[in-house]
Structures are given as structure tokens and as C-alpha cells.
BALOBA-1460 file (C-alpha; in Angstrom, 3 decimals):
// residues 310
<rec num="1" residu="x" x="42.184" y="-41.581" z="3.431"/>
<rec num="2" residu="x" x="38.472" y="-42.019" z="2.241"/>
<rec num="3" residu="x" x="35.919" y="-44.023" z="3.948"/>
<rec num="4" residu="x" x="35.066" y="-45.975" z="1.130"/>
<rec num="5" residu="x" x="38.585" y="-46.940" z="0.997"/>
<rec num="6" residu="x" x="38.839" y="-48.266" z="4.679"/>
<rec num="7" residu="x" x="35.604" y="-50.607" z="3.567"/>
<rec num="8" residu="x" x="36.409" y="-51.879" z="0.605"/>
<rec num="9" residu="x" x="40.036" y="-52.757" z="2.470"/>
<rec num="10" residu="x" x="37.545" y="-54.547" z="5.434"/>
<rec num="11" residu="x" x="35.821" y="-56.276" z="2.517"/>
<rec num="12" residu="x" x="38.200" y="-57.404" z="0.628"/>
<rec num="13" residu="x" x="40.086" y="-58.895" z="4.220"/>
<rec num="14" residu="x" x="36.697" y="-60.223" z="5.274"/>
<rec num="15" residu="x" x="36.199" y="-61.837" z="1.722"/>
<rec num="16" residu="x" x="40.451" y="-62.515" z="0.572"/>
<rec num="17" residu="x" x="38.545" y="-62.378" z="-2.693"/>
<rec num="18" residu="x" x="39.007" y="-59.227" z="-4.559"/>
<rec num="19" residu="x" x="35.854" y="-60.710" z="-6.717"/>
<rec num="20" residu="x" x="33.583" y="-61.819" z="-4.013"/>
<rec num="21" residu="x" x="34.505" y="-58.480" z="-2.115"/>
<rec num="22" residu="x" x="33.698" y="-55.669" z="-4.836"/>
<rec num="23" residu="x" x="30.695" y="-57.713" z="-5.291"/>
<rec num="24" residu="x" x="29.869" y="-57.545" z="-1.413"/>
<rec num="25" residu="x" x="30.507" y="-53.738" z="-1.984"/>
<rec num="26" residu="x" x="28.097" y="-53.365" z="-4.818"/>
<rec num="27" residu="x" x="31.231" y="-51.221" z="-7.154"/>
<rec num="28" residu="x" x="33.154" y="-52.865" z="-10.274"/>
<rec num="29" residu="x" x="36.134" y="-54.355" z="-9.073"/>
<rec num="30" residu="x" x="38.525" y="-52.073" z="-10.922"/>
<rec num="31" residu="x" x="37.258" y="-49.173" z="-8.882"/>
<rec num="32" residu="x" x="37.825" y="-51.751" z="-5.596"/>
<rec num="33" residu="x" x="41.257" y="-52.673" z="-6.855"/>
<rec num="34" residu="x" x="42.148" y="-49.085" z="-7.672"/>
<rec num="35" residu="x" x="40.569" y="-47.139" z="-4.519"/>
<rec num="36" residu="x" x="42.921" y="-50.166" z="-2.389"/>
<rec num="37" residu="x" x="46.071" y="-49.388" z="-4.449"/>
<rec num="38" residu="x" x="45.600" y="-45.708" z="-3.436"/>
<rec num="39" residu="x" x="44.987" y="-46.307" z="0.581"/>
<rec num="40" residu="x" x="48.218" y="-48.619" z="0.189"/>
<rec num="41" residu="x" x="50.417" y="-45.464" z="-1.770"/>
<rec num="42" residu="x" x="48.718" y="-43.398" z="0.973"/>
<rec num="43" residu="x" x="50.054" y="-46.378" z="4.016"/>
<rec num="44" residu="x" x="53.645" y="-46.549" z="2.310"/>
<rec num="45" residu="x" x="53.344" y="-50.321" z="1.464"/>
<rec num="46" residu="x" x="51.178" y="-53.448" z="0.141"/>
<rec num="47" residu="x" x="48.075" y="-54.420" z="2.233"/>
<rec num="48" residu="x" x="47.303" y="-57.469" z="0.528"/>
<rec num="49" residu="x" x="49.360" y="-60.207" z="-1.554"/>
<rec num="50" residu="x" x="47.412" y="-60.927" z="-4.788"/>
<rec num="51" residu="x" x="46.909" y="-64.005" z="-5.783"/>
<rec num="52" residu="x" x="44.456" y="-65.350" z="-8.597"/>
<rec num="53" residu="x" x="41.677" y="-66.846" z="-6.048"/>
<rec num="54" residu="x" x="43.185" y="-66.223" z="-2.708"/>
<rec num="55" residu="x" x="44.379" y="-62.985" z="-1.644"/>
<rec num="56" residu="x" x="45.681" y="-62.941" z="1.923"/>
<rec num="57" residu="x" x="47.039" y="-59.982" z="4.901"/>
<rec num="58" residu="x" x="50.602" y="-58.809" z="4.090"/>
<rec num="59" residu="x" x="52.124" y="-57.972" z="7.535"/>
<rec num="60" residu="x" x="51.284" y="-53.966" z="6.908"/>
<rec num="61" residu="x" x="47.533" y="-55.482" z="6.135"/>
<rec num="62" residu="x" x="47.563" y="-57.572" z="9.780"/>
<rec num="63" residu="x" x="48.632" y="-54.142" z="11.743"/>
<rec num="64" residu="x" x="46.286" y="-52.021" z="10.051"/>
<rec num="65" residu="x" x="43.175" y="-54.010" z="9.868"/>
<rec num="66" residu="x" x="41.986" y="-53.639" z="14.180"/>
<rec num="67" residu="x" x="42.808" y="-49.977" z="13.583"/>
<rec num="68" residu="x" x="40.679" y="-49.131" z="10.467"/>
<rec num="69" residu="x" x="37.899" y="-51.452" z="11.556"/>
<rec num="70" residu="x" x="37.668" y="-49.196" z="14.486"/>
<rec num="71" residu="x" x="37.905" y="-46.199" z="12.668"/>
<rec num="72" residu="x" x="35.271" y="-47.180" z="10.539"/>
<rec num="73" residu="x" x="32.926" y="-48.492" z="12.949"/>
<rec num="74" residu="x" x="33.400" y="-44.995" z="14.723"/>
<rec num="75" residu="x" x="32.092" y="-43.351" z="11.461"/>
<rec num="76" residu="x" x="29.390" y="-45.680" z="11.141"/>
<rec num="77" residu="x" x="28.365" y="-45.114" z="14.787"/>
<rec num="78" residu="x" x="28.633" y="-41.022" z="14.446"/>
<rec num="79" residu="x" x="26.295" y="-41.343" z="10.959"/>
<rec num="80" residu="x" x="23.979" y="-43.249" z="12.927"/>
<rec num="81" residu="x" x="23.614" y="-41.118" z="15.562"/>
<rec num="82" residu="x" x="23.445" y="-37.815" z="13.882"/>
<rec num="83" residu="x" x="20.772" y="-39.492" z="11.873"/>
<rec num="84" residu="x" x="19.055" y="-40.154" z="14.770"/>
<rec num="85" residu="x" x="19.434" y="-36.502" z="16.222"/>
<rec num="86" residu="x" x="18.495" y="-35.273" z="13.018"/>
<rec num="87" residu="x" x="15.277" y="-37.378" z="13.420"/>
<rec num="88" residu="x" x="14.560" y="-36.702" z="16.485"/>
<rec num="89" residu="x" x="15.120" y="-40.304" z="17.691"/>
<rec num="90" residu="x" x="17.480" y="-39.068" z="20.613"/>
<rec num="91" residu="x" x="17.333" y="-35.352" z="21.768"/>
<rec num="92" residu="x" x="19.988" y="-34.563" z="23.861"/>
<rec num="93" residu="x" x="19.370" y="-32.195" z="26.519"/>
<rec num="94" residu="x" x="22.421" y="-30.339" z="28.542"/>
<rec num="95" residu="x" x="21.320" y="-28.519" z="31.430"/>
<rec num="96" residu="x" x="23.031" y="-26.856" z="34.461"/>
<rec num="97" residu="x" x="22.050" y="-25.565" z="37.925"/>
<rec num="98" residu="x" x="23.155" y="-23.569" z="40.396"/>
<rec num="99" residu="x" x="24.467" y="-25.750" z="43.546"/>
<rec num="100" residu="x" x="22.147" y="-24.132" z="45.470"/>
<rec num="101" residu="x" x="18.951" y="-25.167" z="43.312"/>
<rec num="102" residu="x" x="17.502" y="-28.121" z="44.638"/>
<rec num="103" residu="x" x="16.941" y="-30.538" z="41.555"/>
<rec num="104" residu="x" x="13.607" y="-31.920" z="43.120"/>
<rec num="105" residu="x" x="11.558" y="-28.637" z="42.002"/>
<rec num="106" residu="x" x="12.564" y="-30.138" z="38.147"/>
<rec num="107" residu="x" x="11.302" y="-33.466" z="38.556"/>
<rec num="108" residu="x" x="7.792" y="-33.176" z="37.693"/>
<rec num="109" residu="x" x="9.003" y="-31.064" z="34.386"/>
<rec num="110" residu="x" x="11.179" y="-33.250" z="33.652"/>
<rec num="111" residu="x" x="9.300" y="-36.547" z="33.471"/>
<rec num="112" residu="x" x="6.378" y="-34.692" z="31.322"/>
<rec num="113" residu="x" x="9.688" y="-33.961" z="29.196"/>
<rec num="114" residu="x" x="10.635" y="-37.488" z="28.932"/>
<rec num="115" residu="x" x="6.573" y="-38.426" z="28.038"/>
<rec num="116" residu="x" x="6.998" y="-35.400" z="25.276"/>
<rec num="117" residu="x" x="10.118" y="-36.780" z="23.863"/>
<rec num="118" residu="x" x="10.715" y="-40.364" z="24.541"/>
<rec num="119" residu="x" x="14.468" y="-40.689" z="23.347"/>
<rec num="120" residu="x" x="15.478" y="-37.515" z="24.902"/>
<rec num="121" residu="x" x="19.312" y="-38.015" z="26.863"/>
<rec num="122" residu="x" x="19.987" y="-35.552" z="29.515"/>
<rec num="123" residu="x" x="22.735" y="-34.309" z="30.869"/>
<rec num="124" residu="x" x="22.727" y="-31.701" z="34.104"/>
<rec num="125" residu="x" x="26.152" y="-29.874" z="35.401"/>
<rec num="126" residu="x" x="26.286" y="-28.221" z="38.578"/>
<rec num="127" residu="x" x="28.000" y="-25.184" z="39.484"/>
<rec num="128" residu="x" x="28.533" y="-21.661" z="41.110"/>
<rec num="129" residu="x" x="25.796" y="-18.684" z="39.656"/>
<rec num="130" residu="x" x="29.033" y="-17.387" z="37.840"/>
<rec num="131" residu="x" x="30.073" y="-21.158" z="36.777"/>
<rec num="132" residu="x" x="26.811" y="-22.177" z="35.244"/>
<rec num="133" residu="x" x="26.609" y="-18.524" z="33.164"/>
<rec num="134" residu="x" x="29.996" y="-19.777" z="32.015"/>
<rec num="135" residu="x" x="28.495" y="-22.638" z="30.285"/>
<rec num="136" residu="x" x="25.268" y="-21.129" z="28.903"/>
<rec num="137" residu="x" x="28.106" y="-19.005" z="27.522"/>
<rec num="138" residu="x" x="30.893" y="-21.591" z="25.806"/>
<rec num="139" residu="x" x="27.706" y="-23.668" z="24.444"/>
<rec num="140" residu="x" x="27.925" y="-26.436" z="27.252"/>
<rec num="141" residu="x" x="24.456" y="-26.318" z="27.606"/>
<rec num="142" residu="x" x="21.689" y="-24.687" z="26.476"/>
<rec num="143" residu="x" x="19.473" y="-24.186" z="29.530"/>
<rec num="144" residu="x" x="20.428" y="-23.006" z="33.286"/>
<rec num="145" residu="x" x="18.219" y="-22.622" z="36.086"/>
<rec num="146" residu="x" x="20.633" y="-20.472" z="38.904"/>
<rec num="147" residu="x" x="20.128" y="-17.244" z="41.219"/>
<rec num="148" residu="x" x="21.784" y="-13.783" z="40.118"/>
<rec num="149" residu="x" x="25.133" y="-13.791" z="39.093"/>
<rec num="150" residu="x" x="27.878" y="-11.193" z="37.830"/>
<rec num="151" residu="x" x="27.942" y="-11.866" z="33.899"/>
<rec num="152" residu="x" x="27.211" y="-8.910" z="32.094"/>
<rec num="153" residu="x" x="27.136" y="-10.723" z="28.538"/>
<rec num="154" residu="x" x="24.254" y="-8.881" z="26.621"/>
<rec num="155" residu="x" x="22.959" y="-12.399" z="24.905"/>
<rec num="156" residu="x" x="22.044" y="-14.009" z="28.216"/>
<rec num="157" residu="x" x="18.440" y="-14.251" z="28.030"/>
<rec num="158" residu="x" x="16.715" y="-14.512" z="31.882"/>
<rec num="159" residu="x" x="13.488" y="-15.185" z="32.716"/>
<rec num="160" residu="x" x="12.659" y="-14.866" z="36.975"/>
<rec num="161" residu="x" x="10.516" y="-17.932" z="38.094"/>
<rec num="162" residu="x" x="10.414" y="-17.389" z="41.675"/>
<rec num="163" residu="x" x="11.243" y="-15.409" z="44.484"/>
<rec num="164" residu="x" x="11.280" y="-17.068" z="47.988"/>
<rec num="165" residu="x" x="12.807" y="-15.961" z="51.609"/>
<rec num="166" residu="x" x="15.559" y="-17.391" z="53.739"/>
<rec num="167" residu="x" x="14.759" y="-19.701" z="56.756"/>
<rec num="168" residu="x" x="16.882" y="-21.032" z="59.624"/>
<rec num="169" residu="x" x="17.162" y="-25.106" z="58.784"/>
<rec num="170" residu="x" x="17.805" y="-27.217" z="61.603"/>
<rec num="171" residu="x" x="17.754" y="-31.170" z="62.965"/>
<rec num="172" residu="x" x="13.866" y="-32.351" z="63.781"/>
<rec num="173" residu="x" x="15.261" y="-32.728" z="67.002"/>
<rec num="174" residu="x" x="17.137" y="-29.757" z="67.941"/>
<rec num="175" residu="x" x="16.072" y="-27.103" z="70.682"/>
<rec num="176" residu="x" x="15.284" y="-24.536" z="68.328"/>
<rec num="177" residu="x" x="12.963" y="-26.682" z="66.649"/>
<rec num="178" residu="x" x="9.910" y="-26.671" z="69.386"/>
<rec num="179" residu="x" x="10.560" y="-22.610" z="69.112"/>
<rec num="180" residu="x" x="6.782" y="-21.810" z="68.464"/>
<rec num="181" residu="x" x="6.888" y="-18.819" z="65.810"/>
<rec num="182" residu="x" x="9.621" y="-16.799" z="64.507"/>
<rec num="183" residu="x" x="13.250" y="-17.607" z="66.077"/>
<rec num="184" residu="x" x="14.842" y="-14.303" z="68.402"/>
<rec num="185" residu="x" x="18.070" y="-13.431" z="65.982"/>
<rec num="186" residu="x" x="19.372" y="-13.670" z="69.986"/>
<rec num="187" residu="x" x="19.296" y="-17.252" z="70.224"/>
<rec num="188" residu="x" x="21.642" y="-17.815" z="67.133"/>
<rec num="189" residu="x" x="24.681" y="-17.332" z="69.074"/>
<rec num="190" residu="x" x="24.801" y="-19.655" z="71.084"/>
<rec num="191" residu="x" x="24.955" y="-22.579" z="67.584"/>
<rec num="192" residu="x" x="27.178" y="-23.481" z="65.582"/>
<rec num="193" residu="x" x="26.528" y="-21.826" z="61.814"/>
<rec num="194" residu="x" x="26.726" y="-24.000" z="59.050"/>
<rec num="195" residu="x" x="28.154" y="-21.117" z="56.305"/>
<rec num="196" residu="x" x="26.792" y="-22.348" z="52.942"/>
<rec num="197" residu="x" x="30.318" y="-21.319" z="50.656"/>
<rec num="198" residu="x" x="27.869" y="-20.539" z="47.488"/>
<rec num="199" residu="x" x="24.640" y="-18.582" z="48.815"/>
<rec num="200" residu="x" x="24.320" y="-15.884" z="46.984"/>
<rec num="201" residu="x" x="23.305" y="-13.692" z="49.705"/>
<rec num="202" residu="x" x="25.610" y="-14.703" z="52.229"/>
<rec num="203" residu="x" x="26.865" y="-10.636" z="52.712"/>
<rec num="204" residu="x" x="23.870" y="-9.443" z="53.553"/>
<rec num="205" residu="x" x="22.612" y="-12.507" z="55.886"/>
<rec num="206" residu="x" x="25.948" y="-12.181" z="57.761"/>
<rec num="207" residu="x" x="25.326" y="-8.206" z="57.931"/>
<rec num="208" residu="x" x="21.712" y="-8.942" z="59.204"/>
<rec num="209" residu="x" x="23.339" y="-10.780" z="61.719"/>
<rec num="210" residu="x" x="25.523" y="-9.004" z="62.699"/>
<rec num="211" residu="x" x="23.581" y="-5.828" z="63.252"/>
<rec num="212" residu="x" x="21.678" y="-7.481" z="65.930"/>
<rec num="213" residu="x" x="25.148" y="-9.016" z="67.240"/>
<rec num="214" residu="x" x="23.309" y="-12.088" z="66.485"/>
<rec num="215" residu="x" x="26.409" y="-13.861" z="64.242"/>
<rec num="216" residu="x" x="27.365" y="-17.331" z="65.781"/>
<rec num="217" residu="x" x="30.871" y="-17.285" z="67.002"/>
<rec num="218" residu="x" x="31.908" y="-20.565" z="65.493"/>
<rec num="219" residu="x" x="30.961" y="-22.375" z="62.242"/>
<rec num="220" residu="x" x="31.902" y="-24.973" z="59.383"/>
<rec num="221" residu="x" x="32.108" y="-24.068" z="55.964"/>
<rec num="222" residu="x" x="29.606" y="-26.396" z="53.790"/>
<rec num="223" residu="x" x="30.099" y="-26.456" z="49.949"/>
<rec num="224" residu="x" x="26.907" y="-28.526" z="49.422"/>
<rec num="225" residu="x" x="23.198" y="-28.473" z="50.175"/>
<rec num="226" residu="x" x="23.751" y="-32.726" z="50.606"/>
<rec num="227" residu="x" x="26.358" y="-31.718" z="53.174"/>
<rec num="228" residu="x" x="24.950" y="-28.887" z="54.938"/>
<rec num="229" residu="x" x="22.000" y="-31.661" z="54.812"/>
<rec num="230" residu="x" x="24.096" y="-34.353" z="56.414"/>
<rec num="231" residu="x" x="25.191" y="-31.905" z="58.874"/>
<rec num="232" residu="x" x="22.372" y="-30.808" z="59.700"/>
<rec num="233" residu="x" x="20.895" y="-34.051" z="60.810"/>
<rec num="234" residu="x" x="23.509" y="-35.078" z="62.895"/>
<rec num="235" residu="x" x="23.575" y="-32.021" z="65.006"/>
<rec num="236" residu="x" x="26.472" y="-30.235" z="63.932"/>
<rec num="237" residu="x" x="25.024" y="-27.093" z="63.256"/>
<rec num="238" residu="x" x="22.199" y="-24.607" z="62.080"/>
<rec num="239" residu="x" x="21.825" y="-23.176" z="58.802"/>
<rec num="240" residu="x" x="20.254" y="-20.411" z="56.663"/>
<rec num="241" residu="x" x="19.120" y="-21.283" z="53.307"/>
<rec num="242" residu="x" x="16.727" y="-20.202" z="50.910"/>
<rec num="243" residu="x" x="13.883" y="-22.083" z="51.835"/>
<rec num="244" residu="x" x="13.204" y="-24.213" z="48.282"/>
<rec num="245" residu="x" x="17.114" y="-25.561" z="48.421"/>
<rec num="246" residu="x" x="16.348" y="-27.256" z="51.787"/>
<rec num="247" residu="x" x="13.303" y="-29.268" z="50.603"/>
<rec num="248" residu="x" x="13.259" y="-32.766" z="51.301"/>
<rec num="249" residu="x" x="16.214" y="-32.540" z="54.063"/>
<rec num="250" residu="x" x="14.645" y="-34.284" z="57.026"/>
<rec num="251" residu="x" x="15.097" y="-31.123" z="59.042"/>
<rec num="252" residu="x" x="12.796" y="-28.384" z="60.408"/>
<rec num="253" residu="x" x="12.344" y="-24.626" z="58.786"/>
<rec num="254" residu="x" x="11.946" y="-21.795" z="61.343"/>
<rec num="255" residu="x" x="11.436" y="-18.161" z="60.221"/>
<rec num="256" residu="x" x="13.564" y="-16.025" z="61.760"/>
<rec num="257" residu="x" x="12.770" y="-12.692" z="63.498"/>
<rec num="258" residu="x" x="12.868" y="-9.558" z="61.247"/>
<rec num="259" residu="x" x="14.838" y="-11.388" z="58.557"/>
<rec num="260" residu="x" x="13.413" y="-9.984" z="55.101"/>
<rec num="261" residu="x" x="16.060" y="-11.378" z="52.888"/>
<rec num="262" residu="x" x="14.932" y="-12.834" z="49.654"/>
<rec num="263" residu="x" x="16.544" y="-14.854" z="46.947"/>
<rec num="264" residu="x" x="15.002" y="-14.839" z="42.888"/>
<rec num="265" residu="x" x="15.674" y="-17.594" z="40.955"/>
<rec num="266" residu="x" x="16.126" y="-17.541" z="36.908"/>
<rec num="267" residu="x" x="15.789" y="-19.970" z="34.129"/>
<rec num="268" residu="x" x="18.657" y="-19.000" z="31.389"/>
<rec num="269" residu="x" x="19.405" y="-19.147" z="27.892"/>
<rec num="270" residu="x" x="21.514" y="-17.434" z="25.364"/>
<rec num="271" residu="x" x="20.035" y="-15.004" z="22.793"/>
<rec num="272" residu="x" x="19.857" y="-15.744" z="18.776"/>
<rec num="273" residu="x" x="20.979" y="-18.875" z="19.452"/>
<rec num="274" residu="x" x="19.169" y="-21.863" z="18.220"/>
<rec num="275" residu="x" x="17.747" y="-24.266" z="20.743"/>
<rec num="276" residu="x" x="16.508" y="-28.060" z="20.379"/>
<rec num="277" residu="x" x="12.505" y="-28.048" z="20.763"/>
<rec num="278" residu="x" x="12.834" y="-29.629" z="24.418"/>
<rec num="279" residu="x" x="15.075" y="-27.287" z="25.476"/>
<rec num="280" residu="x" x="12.052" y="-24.687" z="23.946"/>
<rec num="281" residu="x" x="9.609" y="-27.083" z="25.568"/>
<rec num="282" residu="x" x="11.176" y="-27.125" z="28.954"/>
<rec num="283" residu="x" x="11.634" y="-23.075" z="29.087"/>
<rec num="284" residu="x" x="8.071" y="-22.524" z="28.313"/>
<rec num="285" residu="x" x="6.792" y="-25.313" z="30.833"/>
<rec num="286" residu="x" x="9.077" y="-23.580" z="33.978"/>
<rec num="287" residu="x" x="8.233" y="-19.888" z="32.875"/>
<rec num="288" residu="x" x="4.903" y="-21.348" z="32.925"/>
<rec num="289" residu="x" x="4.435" y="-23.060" z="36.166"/>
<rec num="290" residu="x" x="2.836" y="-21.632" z="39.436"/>
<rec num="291" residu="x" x="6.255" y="-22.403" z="41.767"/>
<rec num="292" residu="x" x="3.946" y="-21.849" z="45.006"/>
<rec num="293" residu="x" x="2.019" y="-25.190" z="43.933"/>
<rec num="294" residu="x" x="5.473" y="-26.860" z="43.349"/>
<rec num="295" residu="x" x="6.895" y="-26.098" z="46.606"/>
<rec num="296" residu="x" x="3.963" y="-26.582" z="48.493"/>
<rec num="297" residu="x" x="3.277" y="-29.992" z="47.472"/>
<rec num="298" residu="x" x="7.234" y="-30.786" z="48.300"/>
<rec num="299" residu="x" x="6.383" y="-29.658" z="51.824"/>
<rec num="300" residu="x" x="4.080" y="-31.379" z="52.028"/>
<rec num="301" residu="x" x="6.127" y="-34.703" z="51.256"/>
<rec num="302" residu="x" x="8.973" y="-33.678" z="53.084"/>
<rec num="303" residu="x" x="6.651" y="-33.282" z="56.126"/>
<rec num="304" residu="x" x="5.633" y="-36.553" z="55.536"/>
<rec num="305" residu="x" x="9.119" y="-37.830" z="55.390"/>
<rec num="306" residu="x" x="10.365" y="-36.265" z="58.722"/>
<rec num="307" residu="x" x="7.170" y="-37.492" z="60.610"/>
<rec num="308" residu="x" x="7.684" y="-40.724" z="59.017"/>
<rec num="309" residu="x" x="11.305" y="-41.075" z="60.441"/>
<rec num="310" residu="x" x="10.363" y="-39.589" z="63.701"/>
């Protein structure tokens, strides 16, 4: 089945005119008559009954006509939009994070992406380190902003933005909050430890712990940062989380006593494969950005926030 086929059929049953509908078609109506004859060999019966100025649906015509209008419109939709894409009227974007990558650090490069390319679509996944390499990886999407992870694929291009430290999170109001200074590892075990299920350091943190028999004896596993968040400001628990994946929960962040633990996180792409000039764009404007601004200035509002709701 050719497309020209399935519109000269929607012609000719827009028109019942064989005449009237080559015409509409801008072809000679013996190529009209002759491309229909083949779509109705090809459908195993007669579309139309022919009559000298009034051609009407046979009832193979009726059943088929809702079905190839769709399937045409379909076409005509796809041509349009690769058209556009080719253009560079709509730019889609895929791009997936890590779960434990807070999205606000993105915002300001992605509205200057939006300004750069005004019919830009996006489209963000979330996932596990491993989870998000996966997609890089099948094609899903073409850039990934995640901690380390255990792929070994040799066409996984990495570029480290930012390293930052670990902090105890808790509620605005909790006890530990008025701690002035660093927080004794001593006074962890007597909370509740909100275990986040994807940190990526979560062996050595519990190791650090437990080497100054500091590890709370009771805890809730959190799969989230908007639940540990949640959580977190209703009491239920402290946490320890990298301190940029925390920003703009209205909850305090307490250094804690000899903890050294650090956490790098990477923008990712895949190697000698060709990427969309905004997913270029975007790679250039992260691996270009001074991330101690960024995350100072999202302090800063979170700060505001808390003091705001207190």
C-alpha cells in the first residue's frame, strides 16, 4: 500500500467524483483510477461503485475509510514533524539523572536553554547511577548528569562537575539542630537514620559509623530525596546526604565530626555518537559553570525559605 494511494482513495470519498477528485489531487485521472484499482486488488474487493457522475462507498469502502484516514493523517503528522526537527523548529532533548541529583542545580541552565532554542521539548528520566548509564547506553537519551557508577563501557564519555561532602540533614526544629558546630558522631545513636536506598556511598558512611559505634540502631529505608524530605520534616528521622541533593528541603545541614566523605558528580555522554546542538550546548554550559556559585545562591534561597516558614 502506497501513500498516494490511501489519498487519492480519501479524495475520491471526499469528492464521489472520480473527476473532481484527480483534479483535487493535481494527477490525470487514469493514474487516480488506476493507483485505486491497485489498493482495491491489494484490499481483496471494490472500494467504490462507479457510476458516470456519482460514485459512492461500497461496504469494503465504509470499513476502510476511518482506518486509512488515520493512517494517513499519522504520515502527514510524522512528515511534519521530522520537518520540523530537521529545521530546528522543535529540538527534542532526553535527559536523565541520578535520583540522588537534585534537579534545582539545572534550572538556571535550563531556562538559558529554552531562551537558546525556543521550540526545544524536554524530556528527563530518573534513575539509579547504574540505571541512567543504561540509557546513555540503549540511546534513551543523550545526556546524564549522575555520581560514579559500575559501567565499564569504553564509549561513555564523563566529564566531573563537582565534588561536594556529606552532611547530617535534619527538621529546623529538631535537637540536633541548635548543635553549634560540627555534630559528636556520639549523638547519632540515639535517632532514627533515614537510610537513603541509592547513595552511592552508603558503605563507607555506614563503616564511618560504625567505627566510632556511632550507627543508629533503628532506621527507615527512603528511596527518594522527596521522601527522605517529607520525612525529614515531620520528625521521623535524620539523614546523611550529599549536601547539593538536600537543597531546598526546609531542613537544617550540620557537619558532622571527622566525617571526610565526599561524593563527585558527572555530566555523561556517549562517544562518536552524534548529539543535537542543545544537547552540545547544555554539556558545554555545565562543564562550564562555577558549581560553588550555583549552590551557594540555592542556600541562600533555601535559607530564606526555612526562615520564612519558621
Amino acid at each position: 500500500m502506497e501513500m498516494h494511494q490511501v489519498r487519492y482513495f480519501l479524495a475520491v470519498a471526499r469528492e464521489l467524483n472520480f473527476t473532481r477528485a484527480a483534479e483535487s489531487c493535481n494527477v490525470a485521472q487514469p493514474s487516480l483510477t488506476r493507483a485505486i484499482k491497485q489498493l482495491e486488488d491489494e484490499l481483496g474487493g471494490e472500494l467504490f461503485r462507479r457510476e458516470r457522475n456519482l460514485s459512492h462507498l461500497t461496504e469494503l469502502g465504509h470499513r476502510m475509510l476511518p482506518m486509512l484516514q488515520q493512517c494517513y493523517d499519522s504520515a502527514s503528522t510524522a512528515k511534519s514533524l521530522a520537518q520540523s526537527i530537521k529545521s530546528g523548529a522543535i529540538a527534542p532533548l532526553a535527559i536523565a539523572l541520578s535520583v540522588t541529583v537534585n534537579i534545582m542545580l539545572l534550572i538556571s541552565f535550563l531556562s538559558e536553554l529554552v531562551r537558546a532554542f525556543p521550540g526545544i521539548e524536554l524530556r528527563f528520566y530518573r534513575g539509579t547511577n547504574n540505571e541512567v548509564a543504561e540509557l546513555l547506553k540503549k540511546g534513551e537519551v543523550e545526556v546524564a548528569l549522575a555520581g560514579p557508577h559500575d559501567e565499564t563501557w569504553e564509549r561513555l564519555d564523563s566529564w566531573p562537575l563537582f565534588t561536594e561532602p556529606y552532611r547530617l540533614v535534619v527538621a529546623s526544629d529538631h535537637r540536633l539542630a541548635s548543635i553549634a558546630g560540627a555534630v559528636p558522631p556520639s549523638e547519632l545513636t540515639k535517632e532514627r537514620l533515614l537510610c537513603r536506598s541509592n547513595c552511592e556511598n552508603s558503605k563507607e558512611l555506614m563503616q564511618f559509623l560504625d567505627e566510632r559505634s556511632a550507627r543508629p540502631k533503628k532506621k527507615h529505608d527512603v528511596w527518594t530525596e522527596q521522601d527522605l524530605a517529607a520525612l525529614l520534616e515531620s520528625n521521623f528521622g535524620i539523614g546523611i546526604a550529599p549536601k547539593s541533593s538536600v537543597l531546598g528541603m526546609k531542613a537544617k545541614q550540620l557537619d558532622i565530626d571527622g566525617l571526610t566523605i565526599e561524593r563527585t558528580v558527572y555530566v555523561y555522554a556517549v562517544a562518536g555518537r552524534q548529539r543535537s546542538t542543545a544537547a552540545s550546548t547544555l554539556i558545554k554550559m555545565l562543564r562550564a559553570a562555577d558549581w560553588r556559585v550555583i549552590e551557594e545562591q540555592l542556600l541562600r534561597t533555601n535559607s530564606s525559605t526555612v526562615q520564612a516558614v519558621t
